[in-house]
Each structure stands twice: as structure tokens, then as C-alpha cells.
N, C-alpha and C positions, 0 to 999 in steps of 0.2 A: 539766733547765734550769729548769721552771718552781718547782719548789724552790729557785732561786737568787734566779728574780725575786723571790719573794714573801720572801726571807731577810729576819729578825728588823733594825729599825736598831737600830745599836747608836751611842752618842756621838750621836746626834741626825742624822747625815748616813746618807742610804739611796746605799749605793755603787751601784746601779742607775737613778736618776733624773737619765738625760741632762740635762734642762734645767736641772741646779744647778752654772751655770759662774759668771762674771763677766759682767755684762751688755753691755758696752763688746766683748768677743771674741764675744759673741753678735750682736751687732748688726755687727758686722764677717763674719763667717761667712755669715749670712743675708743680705747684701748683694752677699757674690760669688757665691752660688747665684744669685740676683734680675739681677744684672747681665750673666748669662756669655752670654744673647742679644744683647748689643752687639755682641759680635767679629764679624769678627775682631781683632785689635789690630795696630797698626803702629808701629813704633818711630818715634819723634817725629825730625824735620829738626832741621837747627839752628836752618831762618826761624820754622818751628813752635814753638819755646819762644824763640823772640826774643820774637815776639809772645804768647804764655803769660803770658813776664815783664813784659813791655810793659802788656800789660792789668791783669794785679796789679798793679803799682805804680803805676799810676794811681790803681787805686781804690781803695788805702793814700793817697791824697791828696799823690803824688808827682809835681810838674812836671816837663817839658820829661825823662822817663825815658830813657833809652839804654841798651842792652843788647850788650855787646859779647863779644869772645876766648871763643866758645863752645865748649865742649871734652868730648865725652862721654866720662865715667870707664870704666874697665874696669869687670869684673867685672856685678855688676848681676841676678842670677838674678833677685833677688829685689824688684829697685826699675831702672827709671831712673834715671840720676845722670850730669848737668850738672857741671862748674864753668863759670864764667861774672865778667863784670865790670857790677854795676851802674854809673853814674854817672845826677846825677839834678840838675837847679838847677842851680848855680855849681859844684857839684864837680867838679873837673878829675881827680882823683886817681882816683875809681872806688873801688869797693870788692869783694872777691875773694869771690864765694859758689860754692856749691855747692845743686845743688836734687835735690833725693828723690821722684821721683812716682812711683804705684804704676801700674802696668800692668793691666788687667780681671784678670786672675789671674798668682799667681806663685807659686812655692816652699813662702812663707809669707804667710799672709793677715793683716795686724798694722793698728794702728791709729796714724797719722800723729801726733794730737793725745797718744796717751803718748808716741810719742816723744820729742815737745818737750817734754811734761812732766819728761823725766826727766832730760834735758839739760840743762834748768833747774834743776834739785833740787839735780845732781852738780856745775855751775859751779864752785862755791868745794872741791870735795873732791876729784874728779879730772879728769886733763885729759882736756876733752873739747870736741866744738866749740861755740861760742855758738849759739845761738838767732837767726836775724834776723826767720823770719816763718814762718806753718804755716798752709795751709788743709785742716781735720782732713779735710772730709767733699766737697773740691775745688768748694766753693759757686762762686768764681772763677774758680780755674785749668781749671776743668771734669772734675779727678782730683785723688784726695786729696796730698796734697804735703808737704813742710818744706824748708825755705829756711835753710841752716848755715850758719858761718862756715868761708873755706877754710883746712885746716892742712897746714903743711908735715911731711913727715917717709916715712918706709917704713915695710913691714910686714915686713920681712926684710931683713938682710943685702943689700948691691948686689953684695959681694964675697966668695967663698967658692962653699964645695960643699953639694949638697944642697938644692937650692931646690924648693919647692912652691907649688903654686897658695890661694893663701888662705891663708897659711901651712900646708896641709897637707904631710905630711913633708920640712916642711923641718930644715935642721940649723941648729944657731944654736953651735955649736961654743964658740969663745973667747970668743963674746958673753952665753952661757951666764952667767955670773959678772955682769955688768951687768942685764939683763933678768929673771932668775929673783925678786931682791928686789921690783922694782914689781910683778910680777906675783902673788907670793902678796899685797903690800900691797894691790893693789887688790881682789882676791876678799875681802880680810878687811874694805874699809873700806864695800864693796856690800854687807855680812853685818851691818854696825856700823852703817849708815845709818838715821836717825831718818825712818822714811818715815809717820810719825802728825804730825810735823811741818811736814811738806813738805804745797805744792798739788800735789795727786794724784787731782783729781777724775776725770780718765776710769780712775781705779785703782781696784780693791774687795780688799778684806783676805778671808784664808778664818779660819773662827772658830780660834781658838787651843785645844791641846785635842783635838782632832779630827782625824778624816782628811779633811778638805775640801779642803787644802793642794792631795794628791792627786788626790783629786777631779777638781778643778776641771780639774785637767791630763788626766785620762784623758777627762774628757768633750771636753776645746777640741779634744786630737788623733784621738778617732776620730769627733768630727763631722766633724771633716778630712778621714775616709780614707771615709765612707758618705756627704759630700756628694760626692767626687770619684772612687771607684772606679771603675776603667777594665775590670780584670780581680780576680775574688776572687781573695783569698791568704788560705788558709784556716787558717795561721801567725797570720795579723791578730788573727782572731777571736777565735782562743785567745788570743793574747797580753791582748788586752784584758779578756779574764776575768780571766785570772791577775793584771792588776792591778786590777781591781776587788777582786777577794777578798784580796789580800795588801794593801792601802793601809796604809801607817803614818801614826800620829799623827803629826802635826806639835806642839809644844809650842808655840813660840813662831814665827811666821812674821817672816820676813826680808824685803829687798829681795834680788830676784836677777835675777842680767842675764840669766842662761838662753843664753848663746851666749860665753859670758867663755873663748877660746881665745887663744893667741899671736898667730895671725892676725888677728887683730881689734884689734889694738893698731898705734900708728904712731909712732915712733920716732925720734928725732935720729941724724944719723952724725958725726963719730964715738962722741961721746958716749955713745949710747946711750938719754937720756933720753925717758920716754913722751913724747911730744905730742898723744895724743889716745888715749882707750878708745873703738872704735868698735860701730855693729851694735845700740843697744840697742832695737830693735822687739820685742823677745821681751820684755822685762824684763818681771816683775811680783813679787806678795807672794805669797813660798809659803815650800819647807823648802830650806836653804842647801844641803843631800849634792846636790839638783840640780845646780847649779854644781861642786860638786868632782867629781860621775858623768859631766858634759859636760868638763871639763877632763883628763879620764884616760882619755878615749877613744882607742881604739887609732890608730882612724884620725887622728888630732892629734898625734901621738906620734910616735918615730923610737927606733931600736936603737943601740946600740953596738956598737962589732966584738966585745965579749962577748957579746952576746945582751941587754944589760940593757936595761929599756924608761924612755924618758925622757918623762916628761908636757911635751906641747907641747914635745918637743924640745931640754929645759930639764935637768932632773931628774929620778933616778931616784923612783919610787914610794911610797916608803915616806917618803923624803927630804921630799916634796910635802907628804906627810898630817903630819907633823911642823910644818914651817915653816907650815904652816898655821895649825893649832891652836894655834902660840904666837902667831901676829899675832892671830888672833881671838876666840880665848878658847873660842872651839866643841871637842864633841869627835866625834869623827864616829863615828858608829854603823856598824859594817859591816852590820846588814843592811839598815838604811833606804838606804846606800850602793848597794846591790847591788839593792835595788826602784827606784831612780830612774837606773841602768845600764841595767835596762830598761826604761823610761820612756823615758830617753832612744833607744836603740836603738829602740825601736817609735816614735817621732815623725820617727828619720830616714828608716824605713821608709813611713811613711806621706808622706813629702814625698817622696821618691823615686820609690814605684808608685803612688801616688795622686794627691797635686794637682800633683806636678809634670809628672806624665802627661797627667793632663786638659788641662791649662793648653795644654801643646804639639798634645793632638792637637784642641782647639777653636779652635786659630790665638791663643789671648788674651793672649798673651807675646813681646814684641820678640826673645826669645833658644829658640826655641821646639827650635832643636839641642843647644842643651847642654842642656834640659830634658827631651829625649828619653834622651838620654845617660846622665842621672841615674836614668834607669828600670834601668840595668844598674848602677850602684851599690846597689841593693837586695837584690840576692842576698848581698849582705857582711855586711847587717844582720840580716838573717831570719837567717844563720848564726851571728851575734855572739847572736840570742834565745835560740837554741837551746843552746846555751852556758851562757849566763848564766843560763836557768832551769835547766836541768841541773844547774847547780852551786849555786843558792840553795840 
């Protein structure tokens, strides 16, 4: 081992020097170590973010506020999520938000203020929801937060067979033909996005040229899994070797949403039209194979009665990497492919036995059962590592 620490840099990045992440996920990380003596957590009332929003919007310099039709969203591992009706002054009409507050720990540990950034960046390119207000670091709300605009639409089929939780294995059948187009569209126009022009200041670029891209990513997810380890998993360890040592270049770094699956999109019926790309807390600037290694995961996927594997329940595989590469111009490398496979697989890993463990057995998460839950989802991944380094 210590022949490894001490290995030669090569390209100017040392693939052993944990503190060279992005500063914005570093100050986010060290914040939920710093914080986890607050818990335990309690999931908020409805009177409790009546008054949350009440106090915000005052002190946006908003009269006579009212806060109404409180309604908490499913889902949520990873956030609390309101919608909700402001009216405020003369307004009779109200206006329809939704609000994102983080909980002392959760799934993923992300930062409020990119996500508004990013939602602002993406307005004019895909649909996604507006922006109405964000407190990054919850100076106000007393928790970090974002404040969206609400959109109408599904994340699946209402009718049909084959339904899944978050869009996981669900079937999208006949729908397949409508939804498959927007979906390589938008992975190609996230991969096309001019993010040197964009305000992206809670964002940092990794140098182009280099394996930093990587990097950056092996450092955010195993400070993950050695701030929150509950039990070693000695799978982890190695895993994490193996990507320090195999890192590839990145040539030219992208925007990537890093969580860009079917289920995460929301949809018109019957149309089928996007109405919103959801979930972009993971986003940042790294190598694009991340996004097509998270969109071809198994577990996102569904079979045919032939045995064939359809990414996100859409398309066969091969089909995907095709439609791809002609919306985007990219060409995908299979082995930087099959290094950010397991990338990805060891980041589910470590959100499943690691901080989603901690999170539930410290009380610090409103959902602290399905977070327990998710601990027995780990054994799929250590298995998919094993796999997939097998076969690199």
C-alpha cells in the first residue's frame, strides 16, 4: 500500500490526495459531519412550514403573506418536499410552489444553492421548474432550502403494466416511441450545454486533460462512505483503489446531471410531452460516460419477454449508445464507460450502507424506514462491483 500512497503524479493530479474535490461539496460534507449532534430530526408539520414560509416571505419584504393548500410530496429520501399556495398583498389568485428542504442527513448530501443555479442556467433549454427563491445555507428558513415553481405532469404511465417506484422497473411499453426521443435529446443537450457561460459560481470545472474529472468524484463519494460508516465493507475499500488507479482522462469536461434516469422526468398524458427534468442536486462538471453509465443501469432498466435489456425501460442497448452519439456528437469510449459503471455502482453502494444507514440509525431523517430499507439494497451493488471489475 504504501507504494501506492507514495505513486509518481502523473498529469499533475495525485489520485491519492483526498482533499482535491470541489470546494462547495467540501463545505457541504463537513457540515453534515458538524451538524449530525442536532438530531434527532423530525419531519416538519404542516403549521411548521406554514410558519417557515411565513417568516421567509416576510423577510423577502412580502406583506400581509398567507400560506395555504399544504400538501406533502411523496417520495423525499433525499429532501423534504411541500407543495404549497403562496398569496401575499392584493393577490387573490395565489401562486402554486413547491419547497426542497434538506433534513440533518439524507441519502445525498448536495447543495441547495447549485441547485438553483442550475435550474436557472437550464430555463430556456429544458423544461424544468422555475426558480422562485433559495436559502443555500437555510440563514432564514433555519435549513438549507429551494423554493420551485409547481409543474403539472407524471413520472410514469397512470395506465398500463409494470409500474415502479421512481420510475424503477417500470414499463413504458407503447409510450416507448414518444418518450425515448426527449430522453436521448436531453442527455445530448446537458452534454452541449455552455456551462463557462452560465452563473455557476457555487460550481468549479476539473482541469481538462486530466483525470481530475474522476477524481473529484472518488474523493466526494468515499468521504461519503468514511464520514458515515456504520459497518466496514471491505468490497468498499478495494473498490475505491481500483478507482483511484484506473481514473481516465477526461478530455473536455461537460455539464452532467449525474442522476438523468426516466424516473426523473415528468411528463404530459396523453401527449407524452416532458414538463419538467427533475432531481438536478447531483449535477456538476465532469466526463459525460457518467450519465450514459447511470442511465444503463440495470436496476433502471426492464427485460423483454425475450430476455433483451431496455435502458430506463425505453430501449434496447445498443440502440441507446447509437441515438446517442448522433444527437451529441460524443463518442463513447467503452472503457471510460465501464470505469464510471463502477463509479457509479460504488456511489450506490456507499449511499445505501453508508450515509443512508447512518442517517436512520442517528434519528436525522424524517423517512429513517425506507433508509434502513435501502441498507438491504446494497448487497445488489457490491454484486454488480464485482461484476463489473471482473469484466473490465
Amino acid at each position: 500500500m504504501s507504494d501506492i500512497l507514495h505513486s509518481p503524479v502523473v498529469d499533475g493530479i495525485d489520485i491519492w490526495n483526498r482533499d482535491d474535490m470541489e470546494p462547495r461539496i467540501r463545505e457541504i460534507l463537513d457540515r453534515t459531519v458538524r451538524d449530525r449532534a442536532k438530531g434527532p430530526y423530525a419531519a416538519k408539520t404542516d403549521e411548521e412550514v406554514i410558519a417557515m414560509l411565513t417568516r421567509y416571505f416576510t423577510a423577502e419584504g412580502l406583506e400581509a403573506v398567507a400560506i395555504s393548500d399544504v400538501f406533502r410530496l411523496a417520495g423525499g429520501a433525499s429532501k423534504e418536499q411541500f407543495a404549497f399556495t403562496l398569496r401575499h398583498g392584493e393577490d387573490e389568485t395565489g401562486e402554486r410552489l413547491v419547497l426542497r428542504m434538506d433534513p440533518l442527513e439524507a441519502i445525498s448530501q448536495t447543495c441547495r444553492g447549485r441547485e438553483a443555479q442550475i435550474h436557472q442556467a437550464f430555463v430556456d433549454i429544458l423544461p424544468v421548474a422555475s426558480v422562485r427563491s433559495v436559502d443555500a445555507d437555510g440563514e432564514i428558513l433555519g435549513q438549507p432550502a429551494i423554493i420551485l415553481g409547481f409543474v403539472l405532469g407524471v413520472t410514469e404511465p397512470t395506465q398500463g403494466t409494470g409500474h415502479g417506484f421512481s420510475g424503477i422497473g417500470t414499463r413504458y411499453d407503447d409510450w416507448s416511441a414518444k418518450l425515448t426521443p426527449q430522453f436521448i435529446d436531453a442527455l445530448a443537450q446537458v452534454h452541449r450545454f455552455d456551462w463557462r457561460a452560465a452563473d455557476l459560481s457555487f460550481y468549479a470545472a476539473p482541469q481538462p486533460g486530466t483525470r481530475q474529472a474522476a477524481i473529484w468524484q472518488v474523493n466526494w463519494w468515499s468521504q461519503v462512505w468514511w464520514d458515515g460508516v456504520v459497518q466496514p465493507v471491505a468490497l468498499l475499500t478495494y473498490v475505491e483503489r481500483w478507482l483511484r488507479e484506473n481514473a481516465p482522462v477526461c478530455e473536455h469536461p461537460v455539464m452532467t446531471h449525474s442522476d438523468l434516469r426516466l424516473g426523473n422526468f415528468m411528463f404530459e398524458e396523453p401527449s407524452g410531452k416532458f414538463t419538467a427534468v427533475l432531481d438536478w442536486e447531483l449535477a456538476h462538471i465532469g466526463d459525460f460516460h457518467e450519465d450514459i453509465a447511470w442511465a444503463i443501469q440495470r436496476l433502471f432498466g426492464t427485460w423483454t419477454e425475450d430476455g433483451d435489456f431496455l435502458v430506463c425501460g425505453l430501449i434496447p442497448r445498443g440502440d441507446f449508445f447509437r441515438a446517442y452519439e448522433d444527437a451529441s456528437g460524443n463518442r463513447i469510449d467503452p472503457v471510460k464507460l465501464r470505469y464510471y459503471e463502477v463509479l457509479n455502482a460504488y456511489k450506490c453502494a456507499v449511499i445505501d450502507l453508508g450515509q443512508a444507514m447512518r442517517a436512520a440509525t442517528q434519528s436525522n431523517n424524517h423517512q429513517d424506514i425506507i433508509l434502513t430499507w435501502l441498507g438491504s439494497a446494497g448487497a445488489v451493488f457490491l454484486e454488480q462491483l464485482v461484476t463489473l471489475i471482473r469484466e473490465a
